[in-house]
C-alpha positions as CSV (number, residue, x, y, z in Angstrom):
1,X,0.0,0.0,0.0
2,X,1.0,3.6,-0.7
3,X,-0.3,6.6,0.6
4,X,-2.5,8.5,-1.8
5,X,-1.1,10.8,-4.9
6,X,-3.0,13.6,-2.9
7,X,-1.9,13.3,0.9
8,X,-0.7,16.5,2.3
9,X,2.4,14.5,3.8
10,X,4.6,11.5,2.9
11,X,5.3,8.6,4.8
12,X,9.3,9.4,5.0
13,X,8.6,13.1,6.5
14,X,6.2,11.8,9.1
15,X,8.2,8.9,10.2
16,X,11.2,11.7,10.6
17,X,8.9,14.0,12.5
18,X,8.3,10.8,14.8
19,X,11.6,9.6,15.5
20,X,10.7,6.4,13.7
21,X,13.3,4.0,11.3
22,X,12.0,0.8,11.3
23,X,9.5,-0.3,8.7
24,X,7.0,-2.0,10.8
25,X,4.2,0.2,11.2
26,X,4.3,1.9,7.7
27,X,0.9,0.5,6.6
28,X,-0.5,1.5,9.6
29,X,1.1,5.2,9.2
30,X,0.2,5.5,5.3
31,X,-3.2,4.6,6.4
32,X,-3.4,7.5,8.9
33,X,-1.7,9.6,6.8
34,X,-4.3,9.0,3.8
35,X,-7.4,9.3,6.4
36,X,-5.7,12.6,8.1
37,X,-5.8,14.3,4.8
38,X,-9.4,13.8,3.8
39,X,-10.3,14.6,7.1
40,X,-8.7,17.9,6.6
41,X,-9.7,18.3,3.5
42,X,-13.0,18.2,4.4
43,X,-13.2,20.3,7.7
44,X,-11.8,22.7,5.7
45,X,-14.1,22.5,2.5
46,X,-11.0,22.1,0.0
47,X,-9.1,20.3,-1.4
48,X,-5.4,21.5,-1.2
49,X,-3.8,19.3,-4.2
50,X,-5.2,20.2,-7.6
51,X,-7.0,17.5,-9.2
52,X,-8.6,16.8,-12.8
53,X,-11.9,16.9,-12.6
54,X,-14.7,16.4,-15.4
55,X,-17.9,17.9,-15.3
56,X,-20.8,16.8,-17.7
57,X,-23.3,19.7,-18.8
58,X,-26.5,17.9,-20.8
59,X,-27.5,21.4,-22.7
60,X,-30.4,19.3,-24.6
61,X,-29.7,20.6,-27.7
62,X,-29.2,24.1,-26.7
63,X,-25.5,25.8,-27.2
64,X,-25.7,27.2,-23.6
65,X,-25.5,25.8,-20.4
């Protein structure tokens, strides 16, 4: 498992921030780090990463949405 293309961290810089160097808990971490991010994502209403999004407009036959 990695953690997501849009966390707001990596796995390396939070494992330095905790004083950690062995692997064992790095599932555990890239799970937190994953769920800490949408959860701030959220409380704040944005998202902080850009993202491609697509939008679909049906216009039913007219040239203007």
């Amino acid at each position: 498992m990695a953690v997501d293309a849009y966390a707001l961290t990596s796995l390396s810089t939070l494992k330095s921030y905790l004083g950690i160097t062995t692997s064992t808990d790095d599932a555990i971490l890239e799970r937190s780090i994953d769920r800490a991010s949408a959860a701030v994502e959220r409380y704040c209403g944005r998202l902080f990463l850009t993202r491609d999004l697509v939008e679909w407009h049906d216009t039913f036959g007219h040239d203007r949405v």
